[in-house]
Structure formats: C-alpha cells, structure tokens
C-alpha positions in Angstrom: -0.1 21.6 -9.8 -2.9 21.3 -7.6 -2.9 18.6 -4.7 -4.8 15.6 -5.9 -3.0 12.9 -4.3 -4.7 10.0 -4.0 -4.2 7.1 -1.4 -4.3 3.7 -3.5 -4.8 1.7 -0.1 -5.0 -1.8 -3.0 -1.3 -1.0 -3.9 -0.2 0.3 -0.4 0.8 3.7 -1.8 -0.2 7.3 -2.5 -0.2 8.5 -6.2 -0.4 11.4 -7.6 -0.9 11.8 -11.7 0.9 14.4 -13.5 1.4 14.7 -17.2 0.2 10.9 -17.5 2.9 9.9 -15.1 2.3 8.5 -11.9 4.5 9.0 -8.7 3.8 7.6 -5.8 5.0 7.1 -1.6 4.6 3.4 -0.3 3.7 2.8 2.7 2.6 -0.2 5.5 0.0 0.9 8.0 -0.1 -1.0 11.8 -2.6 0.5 13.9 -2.8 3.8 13.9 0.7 4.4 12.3 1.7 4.8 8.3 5.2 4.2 7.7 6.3 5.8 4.7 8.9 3.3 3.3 9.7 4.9 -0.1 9.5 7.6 -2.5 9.5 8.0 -6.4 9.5 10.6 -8.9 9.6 9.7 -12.4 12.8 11.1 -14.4 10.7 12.8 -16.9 9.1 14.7 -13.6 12.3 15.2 -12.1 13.4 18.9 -10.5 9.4 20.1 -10.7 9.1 19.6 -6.9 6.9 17.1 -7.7 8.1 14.7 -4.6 7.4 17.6 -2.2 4.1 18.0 -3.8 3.4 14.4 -3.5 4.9 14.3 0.3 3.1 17.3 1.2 -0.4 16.1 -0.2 0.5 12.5 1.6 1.3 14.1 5.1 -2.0 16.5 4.9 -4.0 13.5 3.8 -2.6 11.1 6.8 -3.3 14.5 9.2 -6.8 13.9 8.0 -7.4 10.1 8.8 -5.9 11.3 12.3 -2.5 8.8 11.2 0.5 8.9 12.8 3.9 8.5 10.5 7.3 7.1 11.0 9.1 8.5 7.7 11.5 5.6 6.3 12.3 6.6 3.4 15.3 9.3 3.6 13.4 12.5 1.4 10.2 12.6 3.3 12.4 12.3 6.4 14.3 15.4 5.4 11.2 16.8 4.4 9.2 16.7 7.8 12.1 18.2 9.4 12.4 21.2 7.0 8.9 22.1 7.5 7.7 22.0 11.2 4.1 22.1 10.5 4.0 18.2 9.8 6.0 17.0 13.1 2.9 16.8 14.9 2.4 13.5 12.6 5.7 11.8 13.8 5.1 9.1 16.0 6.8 9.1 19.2 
C-alpha cells in the first residue's frame, strides 16, 4: 500500500483509494492551521492499517504545505502521540 493520499481541498478532506474504496480525514483549515475533525475507514478495509496509512500520508502531506494541526478527531490524536516524529505539526 503505497502513500497516495490525496488532499480533496473541494470536499475539505484527504482520501486515499484502495480496492475502489475511498477513506478519507476531514478537516477545516484557518490560517496556517488544519484541524483534523474526523476519520473513516470503510468496514470492508477495516484492521489493514489503512487509517494509519491515511493519517500518516495526511500528516507528511500537511509537513509539506508547512501546516500546523490541532488533531480533533480521537485516532489521529492517539496516533501523533504514538509516533513522536509528527509532534512538531501540533500547534501550540
């Protein structure tokens, strides 16, 4: 599963396609800041690690546009404190 997130800025969320499914982290953007409100994995795509995948993929893309987050939604909270490398991203 290669990273090939995608950030649908029209819909206000990040996607990423896998076996013709779609999951996908919304988000609302003020400034410089991305808040990540919520996360979804479909069923069929459930226990593949696709939402760390997807978080992961978001968070690098977000490093990229030079974004700050504040992580809303509970799993990509719990996610950015499991892996230290993205808590550069938090906004203070």
């Amino acid at each position: 599963m290669g990273n090939s997130v995608r950030d649908n800025s029209a819909a206000g969320r990040f996607e990423l396609d896998i076996d013709g499914q779609v999951a996908f982290i919304t988000y609302r953007r003020t400034g410089g800041v991305t808040t990540l409100l919520h996360a979804e994995v479909p069923p069929e795509l459930s226990g593949r690690g696709v939402g760390s995948t997807l978080t992961q993929g978001t968070l690098e893309l977000l490093r990229e546009q030079g974004r700050k987050i504040v992580p809303r939604c509970p799993f990509i909270a719990v996610y950015v404190k499991k892996h230290p490398e993205f808590q550069d991203l938090v906004a203070g």
